[in-house]
N, CA and C of each residue as an Amber inpcrd file, in Angstrom:
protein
   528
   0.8450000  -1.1720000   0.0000000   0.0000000   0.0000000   0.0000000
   0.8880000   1.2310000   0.0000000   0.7910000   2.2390000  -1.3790000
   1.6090000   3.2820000  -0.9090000   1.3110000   4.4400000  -1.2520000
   1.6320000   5.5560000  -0.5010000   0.6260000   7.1650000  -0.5640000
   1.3790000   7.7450000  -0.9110000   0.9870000   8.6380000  -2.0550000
   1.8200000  10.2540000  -2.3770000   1.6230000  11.1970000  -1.9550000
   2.6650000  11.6600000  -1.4540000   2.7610000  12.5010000  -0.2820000
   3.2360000  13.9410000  -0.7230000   2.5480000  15.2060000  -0.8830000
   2.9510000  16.3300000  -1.4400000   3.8910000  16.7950000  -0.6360000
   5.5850000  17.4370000  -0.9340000   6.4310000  17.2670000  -0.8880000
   6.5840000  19.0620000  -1.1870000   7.5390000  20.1460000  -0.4420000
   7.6320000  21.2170000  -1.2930000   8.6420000  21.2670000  -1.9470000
   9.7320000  20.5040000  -1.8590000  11.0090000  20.5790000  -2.2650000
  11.8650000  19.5430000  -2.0520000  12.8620000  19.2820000  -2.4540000
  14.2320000  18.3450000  -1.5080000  14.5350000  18.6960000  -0.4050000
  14.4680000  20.2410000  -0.3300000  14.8180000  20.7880000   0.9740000
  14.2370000  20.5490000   2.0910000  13.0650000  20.9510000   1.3870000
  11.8510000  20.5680000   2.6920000  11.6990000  19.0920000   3.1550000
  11.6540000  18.5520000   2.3630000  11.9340000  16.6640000   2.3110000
  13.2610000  16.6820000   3.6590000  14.0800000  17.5670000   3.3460000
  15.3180000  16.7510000   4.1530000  14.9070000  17.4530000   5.6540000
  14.1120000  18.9330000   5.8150000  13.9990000  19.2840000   7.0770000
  12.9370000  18.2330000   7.6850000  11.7840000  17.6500000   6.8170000
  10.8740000  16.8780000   7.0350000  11.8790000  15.4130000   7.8010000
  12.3250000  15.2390000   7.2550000  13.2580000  14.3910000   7.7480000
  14.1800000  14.2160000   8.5480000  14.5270000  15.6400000   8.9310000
  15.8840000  15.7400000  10.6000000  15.0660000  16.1750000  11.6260000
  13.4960000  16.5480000  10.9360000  12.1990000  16.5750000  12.2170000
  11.7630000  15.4040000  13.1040000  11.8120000  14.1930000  11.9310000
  11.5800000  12.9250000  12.5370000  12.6840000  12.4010000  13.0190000
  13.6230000  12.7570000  12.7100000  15.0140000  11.4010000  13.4600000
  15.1900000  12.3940000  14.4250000  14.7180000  13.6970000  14.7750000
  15.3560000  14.5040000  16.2090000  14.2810000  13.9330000  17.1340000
  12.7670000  13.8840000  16.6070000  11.6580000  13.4270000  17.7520000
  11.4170000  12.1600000  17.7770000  11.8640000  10.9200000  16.9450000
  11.4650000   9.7380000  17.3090000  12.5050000   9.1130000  18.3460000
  12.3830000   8.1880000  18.9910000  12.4930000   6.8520000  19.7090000
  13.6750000   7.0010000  18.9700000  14.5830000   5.8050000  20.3400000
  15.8360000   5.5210000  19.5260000  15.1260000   3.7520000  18.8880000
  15.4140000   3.5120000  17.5160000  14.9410000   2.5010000  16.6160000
  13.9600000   2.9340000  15.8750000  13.1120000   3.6370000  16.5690000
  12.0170000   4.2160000  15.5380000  12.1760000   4.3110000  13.9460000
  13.4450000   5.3690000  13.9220000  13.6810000   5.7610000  12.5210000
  14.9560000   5.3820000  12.2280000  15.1480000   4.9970000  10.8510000
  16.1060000   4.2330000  10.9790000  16.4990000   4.8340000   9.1390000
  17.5270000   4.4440000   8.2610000  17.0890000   4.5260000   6.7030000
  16.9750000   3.0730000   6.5940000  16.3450000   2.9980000   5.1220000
  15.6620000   1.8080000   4.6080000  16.8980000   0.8790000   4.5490000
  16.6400000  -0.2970000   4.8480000  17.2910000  -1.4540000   4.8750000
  18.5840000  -1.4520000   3.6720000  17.6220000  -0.5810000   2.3920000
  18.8140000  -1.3350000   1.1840000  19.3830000   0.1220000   1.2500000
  18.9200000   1.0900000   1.6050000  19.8430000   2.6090000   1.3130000
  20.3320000   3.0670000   2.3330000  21.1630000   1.8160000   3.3140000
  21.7160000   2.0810000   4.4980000  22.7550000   2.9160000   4.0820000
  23.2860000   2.9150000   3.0660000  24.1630000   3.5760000   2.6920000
  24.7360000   4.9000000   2.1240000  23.8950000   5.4000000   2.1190000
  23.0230000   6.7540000   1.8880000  23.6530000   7.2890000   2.6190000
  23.8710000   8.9530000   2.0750000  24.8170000   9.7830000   3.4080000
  23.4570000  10.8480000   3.7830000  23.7170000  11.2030000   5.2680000
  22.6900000  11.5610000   5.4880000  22.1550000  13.0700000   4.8570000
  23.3590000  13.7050000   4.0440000  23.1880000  14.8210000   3.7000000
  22.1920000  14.7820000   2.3850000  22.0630000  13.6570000   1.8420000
  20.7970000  13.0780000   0.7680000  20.2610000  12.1880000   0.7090000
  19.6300000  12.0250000   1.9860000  18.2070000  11.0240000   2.2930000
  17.3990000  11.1570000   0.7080000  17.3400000   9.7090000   0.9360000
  15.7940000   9.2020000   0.2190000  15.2520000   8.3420000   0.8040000
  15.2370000   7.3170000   1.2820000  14.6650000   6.2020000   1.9400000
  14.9190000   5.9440000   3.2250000  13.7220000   5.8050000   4.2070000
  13.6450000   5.7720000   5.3290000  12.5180000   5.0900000   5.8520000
  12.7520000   4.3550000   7.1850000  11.6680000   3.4470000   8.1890000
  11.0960000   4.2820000   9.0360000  10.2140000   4.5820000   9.7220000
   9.5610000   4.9620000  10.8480000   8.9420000   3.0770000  11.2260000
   9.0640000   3.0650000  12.4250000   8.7120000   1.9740000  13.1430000
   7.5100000   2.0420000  13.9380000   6.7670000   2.1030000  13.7660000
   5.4390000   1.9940000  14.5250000   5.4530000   1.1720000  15.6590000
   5.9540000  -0.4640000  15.7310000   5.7100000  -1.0710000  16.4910000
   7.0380000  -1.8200000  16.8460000   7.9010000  -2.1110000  18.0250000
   9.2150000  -2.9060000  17.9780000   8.9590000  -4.0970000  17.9550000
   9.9420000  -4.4470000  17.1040000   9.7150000  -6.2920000  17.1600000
   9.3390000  -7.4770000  18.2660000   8.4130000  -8.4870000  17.9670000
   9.0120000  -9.2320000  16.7100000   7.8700000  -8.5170000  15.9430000
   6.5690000  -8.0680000  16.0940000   5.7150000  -7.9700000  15.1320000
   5.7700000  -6.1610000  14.6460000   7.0460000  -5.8590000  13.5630000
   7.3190000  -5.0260000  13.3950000   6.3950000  -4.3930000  12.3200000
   5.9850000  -3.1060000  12.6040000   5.1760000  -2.5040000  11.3860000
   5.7500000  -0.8020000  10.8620000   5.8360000  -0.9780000   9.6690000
   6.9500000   0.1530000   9.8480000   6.0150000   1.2410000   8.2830000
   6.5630000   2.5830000   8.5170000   6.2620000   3.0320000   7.2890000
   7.5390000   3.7380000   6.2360000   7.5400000   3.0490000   5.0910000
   8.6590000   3.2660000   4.4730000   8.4340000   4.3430000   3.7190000
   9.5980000   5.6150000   4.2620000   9.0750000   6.8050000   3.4430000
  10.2800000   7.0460000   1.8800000   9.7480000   6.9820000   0.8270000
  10.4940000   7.2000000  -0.2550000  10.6810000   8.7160000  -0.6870000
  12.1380000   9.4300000  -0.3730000  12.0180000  10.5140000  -1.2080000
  11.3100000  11.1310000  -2.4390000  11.3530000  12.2800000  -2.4230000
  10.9540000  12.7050000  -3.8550000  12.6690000  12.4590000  -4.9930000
  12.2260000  12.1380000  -5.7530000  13.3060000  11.9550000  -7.0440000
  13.4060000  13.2350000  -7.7770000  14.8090000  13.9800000  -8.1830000
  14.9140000  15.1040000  -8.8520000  15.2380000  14.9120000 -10.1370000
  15.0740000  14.8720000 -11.7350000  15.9270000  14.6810000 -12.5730000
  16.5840000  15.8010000 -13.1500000  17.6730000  15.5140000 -13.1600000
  18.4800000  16.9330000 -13.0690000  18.4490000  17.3770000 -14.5680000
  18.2240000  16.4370000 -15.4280000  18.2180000  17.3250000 -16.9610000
  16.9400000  17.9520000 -17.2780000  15.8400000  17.0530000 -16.9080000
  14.4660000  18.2510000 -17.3290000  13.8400000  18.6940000 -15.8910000
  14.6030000  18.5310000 -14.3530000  14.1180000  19.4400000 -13.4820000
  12.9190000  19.1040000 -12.9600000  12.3820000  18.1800000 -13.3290000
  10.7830000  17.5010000 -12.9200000  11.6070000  16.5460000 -11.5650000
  10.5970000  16.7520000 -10.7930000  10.7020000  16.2950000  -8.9290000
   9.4360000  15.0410000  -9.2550000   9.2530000  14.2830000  -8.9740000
   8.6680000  13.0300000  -7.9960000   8.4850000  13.3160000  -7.0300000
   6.8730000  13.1040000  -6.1580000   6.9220000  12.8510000  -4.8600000
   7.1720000  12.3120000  -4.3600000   7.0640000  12.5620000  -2.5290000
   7.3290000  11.4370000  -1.8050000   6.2870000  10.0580000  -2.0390000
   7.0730000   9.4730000  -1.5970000   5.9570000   8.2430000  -1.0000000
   5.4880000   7.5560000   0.2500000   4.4010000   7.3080000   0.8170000
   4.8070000   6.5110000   2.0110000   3.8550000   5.1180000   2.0380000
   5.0250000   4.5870000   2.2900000   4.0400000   2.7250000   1.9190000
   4.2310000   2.1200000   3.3880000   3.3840000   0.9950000   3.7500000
   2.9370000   1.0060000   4.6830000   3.4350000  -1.1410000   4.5030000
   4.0610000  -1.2130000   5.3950000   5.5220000  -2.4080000   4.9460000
   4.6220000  -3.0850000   6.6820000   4.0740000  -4.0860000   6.5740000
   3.9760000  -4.5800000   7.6250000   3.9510000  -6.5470000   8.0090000
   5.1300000  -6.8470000   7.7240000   5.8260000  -8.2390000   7.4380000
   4.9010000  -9.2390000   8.0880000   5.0850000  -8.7850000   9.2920000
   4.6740000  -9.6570000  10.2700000   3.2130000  -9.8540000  11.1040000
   2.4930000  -8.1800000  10.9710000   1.1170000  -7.6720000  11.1530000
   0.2310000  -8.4500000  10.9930000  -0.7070000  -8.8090000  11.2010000
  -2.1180000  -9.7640000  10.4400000  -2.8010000  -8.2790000  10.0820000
  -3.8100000  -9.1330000   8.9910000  -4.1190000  -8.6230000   7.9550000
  -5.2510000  -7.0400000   8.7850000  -5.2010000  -7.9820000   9.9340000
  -6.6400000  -6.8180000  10.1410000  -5.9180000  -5.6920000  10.8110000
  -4.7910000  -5.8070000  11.2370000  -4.3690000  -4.5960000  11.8680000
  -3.9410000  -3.8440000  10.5530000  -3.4720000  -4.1430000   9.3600000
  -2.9010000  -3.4100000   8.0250000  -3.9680000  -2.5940000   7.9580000
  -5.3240000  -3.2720000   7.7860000  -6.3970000  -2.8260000   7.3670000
  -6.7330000  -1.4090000   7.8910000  -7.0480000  -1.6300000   9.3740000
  -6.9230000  -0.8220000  10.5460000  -5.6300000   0.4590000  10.0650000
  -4.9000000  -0.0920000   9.8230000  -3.8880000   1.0880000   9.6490000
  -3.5970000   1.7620000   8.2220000  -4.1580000   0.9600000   7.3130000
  -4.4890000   1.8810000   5.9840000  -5.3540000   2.8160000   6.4490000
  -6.6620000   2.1700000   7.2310000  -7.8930000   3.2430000   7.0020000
  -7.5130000   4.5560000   7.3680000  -6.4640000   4.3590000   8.7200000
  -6.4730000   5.7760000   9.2810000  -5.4130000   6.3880000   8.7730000
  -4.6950000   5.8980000   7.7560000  -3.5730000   7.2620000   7.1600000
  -4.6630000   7.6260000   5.8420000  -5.8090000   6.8880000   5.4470000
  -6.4310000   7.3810000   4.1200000  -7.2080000   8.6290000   4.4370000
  -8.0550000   8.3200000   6.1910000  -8.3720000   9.1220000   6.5560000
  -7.9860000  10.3860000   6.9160000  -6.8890000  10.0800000   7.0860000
  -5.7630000  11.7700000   7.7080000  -5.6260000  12.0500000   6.5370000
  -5.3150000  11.4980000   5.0270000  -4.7880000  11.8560000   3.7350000
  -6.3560000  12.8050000   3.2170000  -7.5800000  12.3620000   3.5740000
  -9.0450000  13.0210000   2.8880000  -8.8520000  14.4350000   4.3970000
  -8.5710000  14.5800000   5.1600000  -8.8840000  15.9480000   6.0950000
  -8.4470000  16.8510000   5.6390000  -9.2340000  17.7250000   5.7840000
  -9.2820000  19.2860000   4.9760000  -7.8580000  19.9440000   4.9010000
  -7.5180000  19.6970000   6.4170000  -6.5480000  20.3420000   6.9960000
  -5.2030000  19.7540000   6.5500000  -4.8310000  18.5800000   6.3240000
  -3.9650000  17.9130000   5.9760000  -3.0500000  18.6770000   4.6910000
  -4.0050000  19.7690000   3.9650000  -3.7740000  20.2300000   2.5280000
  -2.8710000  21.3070000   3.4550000  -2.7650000  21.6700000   4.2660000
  -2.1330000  22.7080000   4.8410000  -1.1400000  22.7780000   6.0920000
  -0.8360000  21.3820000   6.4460000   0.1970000  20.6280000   7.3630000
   1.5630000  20.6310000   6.7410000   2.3690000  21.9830000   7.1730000
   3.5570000  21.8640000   6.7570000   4.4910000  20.5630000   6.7400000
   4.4320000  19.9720000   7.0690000   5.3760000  18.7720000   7.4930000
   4.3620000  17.3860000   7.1440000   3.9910000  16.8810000   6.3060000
   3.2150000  15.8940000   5.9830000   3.7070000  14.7100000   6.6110000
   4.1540000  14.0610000   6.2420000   4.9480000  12.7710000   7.0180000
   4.4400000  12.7060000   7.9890000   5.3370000  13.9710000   8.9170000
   5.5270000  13.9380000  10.3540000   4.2900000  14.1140000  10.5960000
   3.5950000  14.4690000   9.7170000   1.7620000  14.7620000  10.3990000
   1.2570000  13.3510000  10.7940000   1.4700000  12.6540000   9.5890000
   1.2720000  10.7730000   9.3370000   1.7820000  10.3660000  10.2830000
   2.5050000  10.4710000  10.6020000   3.2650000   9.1520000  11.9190000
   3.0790000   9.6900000  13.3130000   2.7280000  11.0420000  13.1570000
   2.1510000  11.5810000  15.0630000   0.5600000  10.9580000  15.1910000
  -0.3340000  11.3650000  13.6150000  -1.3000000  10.6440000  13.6520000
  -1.7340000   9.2980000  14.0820000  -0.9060000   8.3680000  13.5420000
  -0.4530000   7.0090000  14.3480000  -0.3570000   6.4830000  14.9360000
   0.9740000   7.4860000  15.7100000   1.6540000   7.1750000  16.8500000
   0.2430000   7.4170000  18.3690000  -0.9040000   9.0680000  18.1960000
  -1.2660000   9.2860000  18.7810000  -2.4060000   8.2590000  18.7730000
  -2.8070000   7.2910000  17.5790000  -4.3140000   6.4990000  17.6760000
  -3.2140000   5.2790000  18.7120000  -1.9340000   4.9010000  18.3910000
  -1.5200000   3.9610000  18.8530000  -1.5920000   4.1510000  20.9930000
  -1.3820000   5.7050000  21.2200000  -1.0190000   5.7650000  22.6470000
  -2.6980000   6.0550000  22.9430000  -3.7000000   5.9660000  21.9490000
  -5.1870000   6.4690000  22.9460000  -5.9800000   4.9500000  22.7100000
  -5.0450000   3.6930000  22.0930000  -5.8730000   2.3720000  21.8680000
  -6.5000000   2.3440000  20.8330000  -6.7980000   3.2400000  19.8490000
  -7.3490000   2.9530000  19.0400000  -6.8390000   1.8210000  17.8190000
  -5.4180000   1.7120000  17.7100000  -4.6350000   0.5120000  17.2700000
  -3.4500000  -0.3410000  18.4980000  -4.4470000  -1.8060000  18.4100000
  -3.4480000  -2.5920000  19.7300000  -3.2230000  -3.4060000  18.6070000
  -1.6470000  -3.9050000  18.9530000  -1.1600000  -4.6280000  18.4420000
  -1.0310000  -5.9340000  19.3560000  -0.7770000  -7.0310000  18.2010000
  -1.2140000  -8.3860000  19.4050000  -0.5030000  -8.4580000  20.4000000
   0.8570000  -8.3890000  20.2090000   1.8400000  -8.3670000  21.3460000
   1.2810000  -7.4410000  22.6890000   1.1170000  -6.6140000  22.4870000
   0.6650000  -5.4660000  23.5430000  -0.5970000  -6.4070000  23.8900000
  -1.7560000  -6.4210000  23.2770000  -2.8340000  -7.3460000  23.7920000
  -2.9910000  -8.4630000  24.6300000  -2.2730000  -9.3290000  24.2970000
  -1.4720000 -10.5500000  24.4260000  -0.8560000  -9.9290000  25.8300000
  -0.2000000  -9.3510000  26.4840000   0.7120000  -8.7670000  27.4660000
  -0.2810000  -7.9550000  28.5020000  -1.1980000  -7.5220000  27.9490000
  -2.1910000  -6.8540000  29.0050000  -3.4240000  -7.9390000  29.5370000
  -3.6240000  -8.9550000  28.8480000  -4.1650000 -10.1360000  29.2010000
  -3.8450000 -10.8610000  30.2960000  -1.9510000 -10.6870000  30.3270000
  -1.4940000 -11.5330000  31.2570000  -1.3810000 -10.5980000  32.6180000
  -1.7020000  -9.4680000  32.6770000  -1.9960000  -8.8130000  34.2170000
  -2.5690000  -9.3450000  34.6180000  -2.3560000  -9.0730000  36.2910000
  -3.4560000  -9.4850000  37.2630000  -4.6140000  -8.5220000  37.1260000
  -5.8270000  -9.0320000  37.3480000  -6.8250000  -8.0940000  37.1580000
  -7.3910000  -8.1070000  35.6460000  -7.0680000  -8.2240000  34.8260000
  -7.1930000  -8.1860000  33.1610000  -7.9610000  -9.1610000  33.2480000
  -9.1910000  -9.3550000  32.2100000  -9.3750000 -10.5080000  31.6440000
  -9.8170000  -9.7310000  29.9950000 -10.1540000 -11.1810000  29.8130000
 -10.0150000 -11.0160000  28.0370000 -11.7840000 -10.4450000  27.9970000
 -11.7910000  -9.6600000  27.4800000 -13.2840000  -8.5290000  26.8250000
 -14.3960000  -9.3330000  26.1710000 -13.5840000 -10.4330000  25.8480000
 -14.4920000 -10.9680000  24.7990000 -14.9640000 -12.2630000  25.5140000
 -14.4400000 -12.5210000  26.3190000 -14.7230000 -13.2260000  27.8830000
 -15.4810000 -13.4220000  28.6460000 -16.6440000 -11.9410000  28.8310000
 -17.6740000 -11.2860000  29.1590000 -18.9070000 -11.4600000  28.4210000
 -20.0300000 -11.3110000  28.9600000 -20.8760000 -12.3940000  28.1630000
 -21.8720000 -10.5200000  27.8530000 -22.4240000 -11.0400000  26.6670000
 -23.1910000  -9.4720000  25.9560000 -23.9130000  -8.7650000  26.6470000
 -24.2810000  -9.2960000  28.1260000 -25.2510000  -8.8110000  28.7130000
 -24.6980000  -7.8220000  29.6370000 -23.6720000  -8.1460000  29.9440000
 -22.4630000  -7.1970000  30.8560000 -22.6330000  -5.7900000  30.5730000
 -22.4430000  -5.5940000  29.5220000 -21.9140000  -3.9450000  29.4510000
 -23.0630000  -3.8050000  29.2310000 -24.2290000  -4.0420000  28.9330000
 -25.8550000  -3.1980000  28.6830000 -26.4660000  -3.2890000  29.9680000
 -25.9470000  -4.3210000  30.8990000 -26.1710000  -3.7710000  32.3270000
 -25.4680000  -2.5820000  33.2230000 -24.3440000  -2.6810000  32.8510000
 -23.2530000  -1.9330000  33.6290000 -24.0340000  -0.2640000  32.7230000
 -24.4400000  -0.1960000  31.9700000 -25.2260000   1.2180000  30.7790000
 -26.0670000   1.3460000  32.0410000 -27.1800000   0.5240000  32.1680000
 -28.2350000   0.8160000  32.5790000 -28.1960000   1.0410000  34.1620000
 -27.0940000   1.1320000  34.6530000 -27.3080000   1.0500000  36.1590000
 -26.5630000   2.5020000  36.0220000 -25.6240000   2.8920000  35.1780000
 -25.2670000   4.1710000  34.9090000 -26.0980000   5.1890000  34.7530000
 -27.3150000   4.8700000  33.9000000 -28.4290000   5.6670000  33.4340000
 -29.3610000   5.8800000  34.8670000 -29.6750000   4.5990000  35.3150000
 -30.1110000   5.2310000  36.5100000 -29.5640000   5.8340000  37.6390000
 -28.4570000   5.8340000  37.9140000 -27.5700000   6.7340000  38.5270000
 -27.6380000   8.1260000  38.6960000 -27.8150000   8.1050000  37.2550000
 -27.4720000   9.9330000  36.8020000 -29.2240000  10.3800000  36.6290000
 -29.7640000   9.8290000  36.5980000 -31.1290000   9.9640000  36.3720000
 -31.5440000  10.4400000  38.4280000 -31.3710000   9.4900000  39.0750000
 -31.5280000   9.9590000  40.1990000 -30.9060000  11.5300000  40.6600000
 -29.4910000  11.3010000  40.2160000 -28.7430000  12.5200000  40.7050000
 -29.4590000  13.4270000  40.3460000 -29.8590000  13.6450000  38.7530000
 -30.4780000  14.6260000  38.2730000 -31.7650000  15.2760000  38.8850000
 -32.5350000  13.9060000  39.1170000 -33.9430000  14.5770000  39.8740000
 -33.4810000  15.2440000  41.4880000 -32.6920000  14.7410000  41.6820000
 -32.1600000  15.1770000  43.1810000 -32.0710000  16.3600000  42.8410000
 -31.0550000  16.8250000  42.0470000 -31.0360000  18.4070000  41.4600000
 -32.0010000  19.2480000  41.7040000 -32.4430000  18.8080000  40.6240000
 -33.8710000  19.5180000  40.2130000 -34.8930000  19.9710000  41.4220000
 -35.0110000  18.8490000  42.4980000 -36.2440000  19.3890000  43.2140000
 -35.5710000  20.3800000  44.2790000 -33.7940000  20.4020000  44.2050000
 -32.9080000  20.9980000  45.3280000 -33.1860000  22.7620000  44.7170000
């Protein structure tokens, strides 16, 4: 899966790029496996790591390409490389960079990328994407049990004793 990413320049590409390796994690960002070799003064290819191994999910960002005889630039790219992921978390994680890619505002986010991977990073720290490992690991607390464990009637009780709760409080209010 991979997104074109409006780009203002090389220049901007490379500040876009000493933005993310100054604020990520150490492993986070890394350059791409085959353009380890790359000096850093002309990045093109680079990892952001979403998740640390073993079930690594990473987004591979491809420079924009310059051709120096007719001057025409290529955008970036960012493809979404997830080896080890099952299918439904990919899924899960296409939807929400397609979604950040359709927001109004996105047309006007100096730093695109870095917009993409805080986006991410922030569904990843509010739960909105668990990865199995993490799942798998919060299961094994004391106190945890598995959600799906719980039989359907649970949480439409635990609603309704809420509703009357606040329903009392309220009339309490009211006649105070």
């Amino acid at each position: 899966m991979s997104y074109v990413i409006p780009v203002k320049s090389i220049d901007g590409f490379v500040e876009e790029v000493e933005l993310l390796q100054n604020s990520c994690a150490e492993g986070e960002f890394r350059p791409a496996s085959d353009t380890a070799a790359s000096s850093r003064s002309n990045p093109r290819d680079f990892d952001l790591v979403l998740n640390p191994e073993p079930e690594e999910v990473l987004l591979r960002i491809q420079g924009p390409q310059e051709d120096g005889a007719s001057g025409s630039r290529s955008r970036a790219n960012l493809m979404l490389c997830a080896p080890s992921a099952d299918s439904g978390l990919v899924q899960k994680l296409k939807c929400m960079i397609e979604s950040r890619l359709a927001e109004e505002d996105f047309e006007q986010a100096e730093y695109k990328i870095y917009d993409i991977f805080l986006f991410l990073q922030g569904a990843i720290s509010d739960g909105d994407i668990v990865f199995a490992s993490q799942r798998d690991a919060s299961l094994e607390e004391p106190g945890i049990q598995d959600l799906a464990a719980v039989p359907p009637s649970f949480e439409a009780e635990v609603r309704m004793t809420r509703c009357i709760f606040w329903s009392r409080t309220y009339s309490s209010l009211r006649i105070a």
